[in-house]
C-alpha positions as CSV (number, residue, x, y, z in Angstrom):
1,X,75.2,65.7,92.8
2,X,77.8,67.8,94.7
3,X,75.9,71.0,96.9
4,X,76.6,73.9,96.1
5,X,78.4,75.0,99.4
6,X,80.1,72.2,99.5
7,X,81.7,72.4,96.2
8,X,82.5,76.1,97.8
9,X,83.9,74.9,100.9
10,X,86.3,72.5,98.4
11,X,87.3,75.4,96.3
12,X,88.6,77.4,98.9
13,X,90.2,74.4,100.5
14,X,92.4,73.7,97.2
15,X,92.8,77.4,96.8
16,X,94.3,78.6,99.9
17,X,95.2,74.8,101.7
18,X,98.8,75.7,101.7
19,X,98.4,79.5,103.1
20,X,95.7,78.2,106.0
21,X,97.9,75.5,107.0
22,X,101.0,77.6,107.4
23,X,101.0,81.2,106.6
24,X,97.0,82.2,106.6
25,X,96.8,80.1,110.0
26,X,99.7,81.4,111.8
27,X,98.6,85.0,110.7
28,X,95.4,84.6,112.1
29,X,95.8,83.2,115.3
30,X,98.6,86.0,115.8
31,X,96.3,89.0,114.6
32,X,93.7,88.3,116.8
33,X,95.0,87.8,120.8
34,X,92.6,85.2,123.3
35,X,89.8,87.1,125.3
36,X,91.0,86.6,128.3
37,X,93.0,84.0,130.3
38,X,92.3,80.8,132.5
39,X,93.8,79.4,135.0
40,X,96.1,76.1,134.0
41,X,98.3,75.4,137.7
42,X,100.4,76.7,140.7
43,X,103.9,76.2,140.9
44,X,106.5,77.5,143.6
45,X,107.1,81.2,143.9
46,X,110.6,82.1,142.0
47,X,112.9,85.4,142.9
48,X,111.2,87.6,139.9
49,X,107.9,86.4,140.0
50,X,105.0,89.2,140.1
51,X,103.5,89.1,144.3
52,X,99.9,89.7,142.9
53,X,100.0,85.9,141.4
54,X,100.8,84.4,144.7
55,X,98.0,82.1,145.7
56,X,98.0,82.8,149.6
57,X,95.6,79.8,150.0
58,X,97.9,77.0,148.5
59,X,101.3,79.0,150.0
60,X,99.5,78.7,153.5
61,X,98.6,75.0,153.0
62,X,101.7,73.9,151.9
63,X,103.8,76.6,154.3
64,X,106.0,77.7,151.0
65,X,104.8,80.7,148.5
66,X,103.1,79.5,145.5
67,X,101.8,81.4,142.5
68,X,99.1,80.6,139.9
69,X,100.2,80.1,136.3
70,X,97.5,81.5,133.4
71,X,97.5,80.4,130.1
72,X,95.9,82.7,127.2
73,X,91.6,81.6,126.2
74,X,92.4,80.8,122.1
75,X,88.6,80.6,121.5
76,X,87.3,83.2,119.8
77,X,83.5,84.7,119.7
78,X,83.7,85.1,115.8
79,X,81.0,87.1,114.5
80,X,79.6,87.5,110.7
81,X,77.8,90.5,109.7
82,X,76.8,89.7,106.2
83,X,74.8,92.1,103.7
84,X,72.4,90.6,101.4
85,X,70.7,93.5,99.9
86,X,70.2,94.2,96.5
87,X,73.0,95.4,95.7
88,X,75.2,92.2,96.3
89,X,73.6,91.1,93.1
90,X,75.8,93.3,90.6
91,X,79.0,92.4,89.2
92,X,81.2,92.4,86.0
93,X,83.8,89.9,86.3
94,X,81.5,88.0,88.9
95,X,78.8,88.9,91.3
96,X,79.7,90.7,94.6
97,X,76.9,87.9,96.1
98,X,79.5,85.0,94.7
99,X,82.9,87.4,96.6
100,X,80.7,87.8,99.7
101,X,80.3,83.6,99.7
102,X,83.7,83.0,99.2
103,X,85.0,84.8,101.8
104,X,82.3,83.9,103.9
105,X,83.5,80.5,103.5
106,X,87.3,81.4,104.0
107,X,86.5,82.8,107.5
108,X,84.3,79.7,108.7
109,X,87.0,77.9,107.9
110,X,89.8,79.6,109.3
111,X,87.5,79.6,112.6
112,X,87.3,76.3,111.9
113,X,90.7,75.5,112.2
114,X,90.7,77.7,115.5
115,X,88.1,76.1,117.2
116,X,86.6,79.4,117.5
117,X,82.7,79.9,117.5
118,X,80.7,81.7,115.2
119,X,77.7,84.0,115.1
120,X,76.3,85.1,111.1
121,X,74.0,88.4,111.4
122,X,72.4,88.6,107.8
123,X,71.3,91.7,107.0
124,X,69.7,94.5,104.5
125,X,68.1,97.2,105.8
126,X,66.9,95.4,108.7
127,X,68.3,92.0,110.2
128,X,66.8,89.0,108.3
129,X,68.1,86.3,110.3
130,X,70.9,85.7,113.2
131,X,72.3,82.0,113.1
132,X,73.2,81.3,116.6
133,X,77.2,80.4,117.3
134,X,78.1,76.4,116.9
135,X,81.4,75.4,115.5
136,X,82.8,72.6,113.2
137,X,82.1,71.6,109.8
138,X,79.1,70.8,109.3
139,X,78.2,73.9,110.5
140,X,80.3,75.8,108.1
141,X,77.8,74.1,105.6
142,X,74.9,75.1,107.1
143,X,75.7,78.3,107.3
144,X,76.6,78.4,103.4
145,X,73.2,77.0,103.0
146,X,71.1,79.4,104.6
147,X,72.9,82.0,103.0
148,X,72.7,80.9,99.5
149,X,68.9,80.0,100.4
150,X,68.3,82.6,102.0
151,X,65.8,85.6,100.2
152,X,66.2,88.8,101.6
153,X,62.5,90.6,102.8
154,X,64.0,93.7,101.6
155,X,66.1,94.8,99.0
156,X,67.6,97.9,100.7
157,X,70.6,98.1,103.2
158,X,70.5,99.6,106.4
159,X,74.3,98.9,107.9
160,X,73.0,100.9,111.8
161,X,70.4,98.1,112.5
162,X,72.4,95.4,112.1
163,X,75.1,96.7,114.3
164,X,72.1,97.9,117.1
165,X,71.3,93.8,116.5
166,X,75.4,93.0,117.1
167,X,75.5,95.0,120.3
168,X,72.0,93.9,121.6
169,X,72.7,90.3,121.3
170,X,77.0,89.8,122.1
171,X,77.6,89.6,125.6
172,X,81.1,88.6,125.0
173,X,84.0,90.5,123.5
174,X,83.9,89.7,119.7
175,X,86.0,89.5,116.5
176,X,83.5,91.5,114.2
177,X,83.5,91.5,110.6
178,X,81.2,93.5,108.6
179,X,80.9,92.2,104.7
180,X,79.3,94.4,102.6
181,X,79.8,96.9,99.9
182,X,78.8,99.9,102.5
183,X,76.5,101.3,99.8
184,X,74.3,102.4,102.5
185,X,71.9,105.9,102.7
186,X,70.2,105.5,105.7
187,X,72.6,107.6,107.9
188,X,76.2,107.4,109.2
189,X,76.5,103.6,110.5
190,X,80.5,104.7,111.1
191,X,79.5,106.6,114.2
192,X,77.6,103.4,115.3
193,X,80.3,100.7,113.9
194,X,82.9,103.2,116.0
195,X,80.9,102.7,119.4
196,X,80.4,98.8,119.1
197,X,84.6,98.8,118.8
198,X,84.4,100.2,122.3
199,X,83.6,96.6,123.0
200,X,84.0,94.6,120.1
201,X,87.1,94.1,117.6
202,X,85.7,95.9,114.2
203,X,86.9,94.9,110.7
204,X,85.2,96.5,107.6
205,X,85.1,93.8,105.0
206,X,84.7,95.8,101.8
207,X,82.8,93.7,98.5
208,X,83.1,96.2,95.3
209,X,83.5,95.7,91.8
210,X,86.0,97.6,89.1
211,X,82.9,99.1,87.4
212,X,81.6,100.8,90.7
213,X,85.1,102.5,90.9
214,X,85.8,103.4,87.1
215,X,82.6,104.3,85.0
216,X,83.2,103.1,81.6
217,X,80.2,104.2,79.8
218,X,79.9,106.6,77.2
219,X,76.4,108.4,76.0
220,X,72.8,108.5,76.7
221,X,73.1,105.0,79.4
222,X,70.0,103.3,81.4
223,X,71.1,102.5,85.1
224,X,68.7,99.9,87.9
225,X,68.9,100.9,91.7
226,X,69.3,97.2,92.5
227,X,67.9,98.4,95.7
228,X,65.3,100.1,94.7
229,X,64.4,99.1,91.6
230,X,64.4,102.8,90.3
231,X,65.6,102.5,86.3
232,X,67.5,105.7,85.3
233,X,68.7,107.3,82.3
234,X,71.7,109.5,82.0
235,X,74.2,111.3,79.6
236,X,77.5,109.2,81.2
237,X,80.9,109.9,80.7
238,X,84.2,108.0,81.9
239,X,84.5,108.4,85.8
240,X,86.9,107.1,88.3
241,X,85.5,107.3,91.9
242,X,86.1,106.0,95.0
243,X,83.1,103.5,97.4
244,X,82.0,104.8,100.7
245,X,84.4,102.6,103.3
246,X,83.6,103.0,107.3
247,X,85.8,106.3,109.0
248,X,88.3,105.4,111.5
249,X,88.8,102.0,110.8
250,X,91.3,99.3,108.5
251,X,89.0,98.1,106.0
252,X,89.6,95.0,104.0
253,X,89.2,95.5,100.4
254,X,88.0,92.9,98.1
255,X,86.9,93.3,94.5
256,X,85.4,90.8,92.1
257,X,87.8,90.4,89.5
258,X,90.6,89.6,92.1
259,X,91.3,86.4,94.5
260,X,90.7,87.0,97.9
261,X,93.4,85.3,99.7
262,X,96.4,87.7,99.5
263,X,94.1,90.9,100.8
264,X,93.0,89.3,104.0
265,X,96.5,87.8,104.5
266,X,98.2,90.8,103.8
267,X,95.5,93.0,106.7
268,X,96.9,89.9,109.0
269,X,100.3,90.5,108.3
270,X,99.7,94.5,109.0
271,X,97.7,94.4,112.1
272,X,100.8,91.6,113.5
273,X,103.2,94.0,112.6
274,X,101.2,97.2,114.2
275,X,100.7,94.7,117.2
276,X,104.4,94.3,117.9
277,X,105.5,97.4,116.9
278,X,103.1,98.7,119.8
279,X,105.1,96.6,122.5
C-alpha cells in the first residue's frame, strides 16, 4: 500500500506540476536572490570594467590586466519552522495539521527543484525535534514521515523558543519560514522573529481556518482549548475577528477551505515586483 507522504508528495505534484515547472519555479528562484557569489574565471580587463575586480596576481603573470568574473551561489539554506501544537488539530473544511502538510510538502519540493538544502525545526511550546539539512527526494519523504509520526511532548505553543533554537543553531544566512497559526500566549515572539530577520530572510506562514475568523455559533456553546485541554461554556453570538499574524512582516495566509498554490505564488509574484521596483 501507498505511504501516506508519498501519496502527499504525488498530490501536490499533479496539483501544482504545471505552476512549479514554469510559473511557481521561475517565481521562486527570482523571489529569493543566492547568498553570496563564487568565483567562476578571469578574463581580460575591458574599458568599463570595475578596477576593484582586477586580479593583480594573474595581470602580473600574464603582463596584461585581468579581472575575476563571479557568478551568483543558487543554493539556498532553506529552513522549516513547523508548529505542531495542539491547536493544528482543529479544522472545519479540513484540519490546519493536513494545510500545514501540504504546504510543507510544496516547499520541500520547490527546494527540491532548486537544489537548495533544508533544515525542519518542529515545534510547540518548546522545540521537539530539529531534522538536520540533506536534500533530494527521499529526503522530502522523510521529512513527511517524521512529521506525520511525530507526537508532540506538549500540547502548547511557544513561537520565542523555537526562534532562540533557529538563531542558536544557523550559522548561515537563511530562507526562514515560520508555519503556524501564531495562536501563541507566551509573550511577543514578533520582537524575537524581527531580530532573527537581522540575519535571516523571515516569512510568516499563516495556517487558520474560516471558523477561527467568523464565529458562527449561536446560544449557550461548549468550547476545548486544544492546547490546554480546558472545556468552556459560553453564551456565543455571531463574530467576525481577525488571527494574531507577526508585526512588521509579509505574512502568507493560508486557510483550510482554500488551495494553497495561488497564495504562495501570488507573495512570489509581490516580493519580485517590490524587488525590482527597489532597483
Amino acid at each position: 500500500m501507498e505511504s501516506r507522504e508519498l501519496a502527499l508528495l504525488k498530490k501536490i505534484k499533479l496539483q501544482s506540476r504545471r505552476k512549479l515547472n514554469t510559473l511557481f519555479m521561475g517565481e521562486y528562484r527570482s523571489a529569493f536572490k543566492g547568498m553570496g557569489l563564487a568565483f567562476e574565471s578571469v578574463r581580460e580587463y575591458n574599458f568599463g570594467d570595475d578596477v576593484r575586480s582586477i586580479d593583480w596576481n594573474v595581470s602580473a603573470r600574464m603582463n596584461h590586466l585581468y579581472v575575476k568574473e563571479f557568478v551568483e551561489e543558487r543554493e539556498l539554506s532553506v529552513v522549516l519552522m513547523v508548529d505542531v501544537s495542539g491547536s493544528q488539530e482543529f479544522g472545519s473544511a479540513r484540519t490546519k495539521r493536513d494545510l500545514l502538510l501540504e504546504t510543507v510538502t510544496l516547499f520541500l519540493y520547490l527546494a527540491q527543484m532548486n537544489n537548495d538544502s533544508v533544515t525542519v525545526i518542529l515545534f510547540s511550546d518548546s522545540v521537539e525535534k530539529v531534522i538536520k539539512p540533506l536534500k533530494g527526494r527521499k529526503y522530502i519523504l522523510k521529512v513527511l514521515d517524521e512529521i506525520m509520526k511525530h507526537e508532540p511532548g506538549s500540547r502548547g505553543t511557544d513561537i520565542s523558543a523555537a526562534v532562540d533554537t533557529a538563531r542558536r543553531i544557523l550559522k548561515k544566512r537563511s530562507i526562514v519560514f515560520v508555519i503556524s497559526d501564531f495562536l501563541d500566549e507566551s509573550g511577543d515572539f514578533s520582537l524575537k522573529l524581527r531580530l532573527l530577520s537581522r540575519k535571516h530572510d523571515i516569512i510568516p506562514v499563516q495556517i487558520s481556518d474560516p471558523l477561527e475568523k467568523e464565529m458562527k455559533f449561536f446560544g449557550l456553546t461548549e468550547f476545548v482549548d486544544l492546547e490546554t485541554g480546558r472545556v468552556l461554556l459560553s453564551d456565543s453570538l455571531p463574530e467576525k475577528g481577525n488571527l494574531p499574524a507577526p508585526a512588521g512582516f509579509e505574512t502568507i495566509m493560508l486557510n483550510t477551505d482554500e488551495g494553497i498554490e495561488m497564495p504562495i505564488l501570488k507573495y512570489f509574484e509581490k516580493r519580485n515586483r517590490t524587488r525590482h521596483i527597489a532597483r
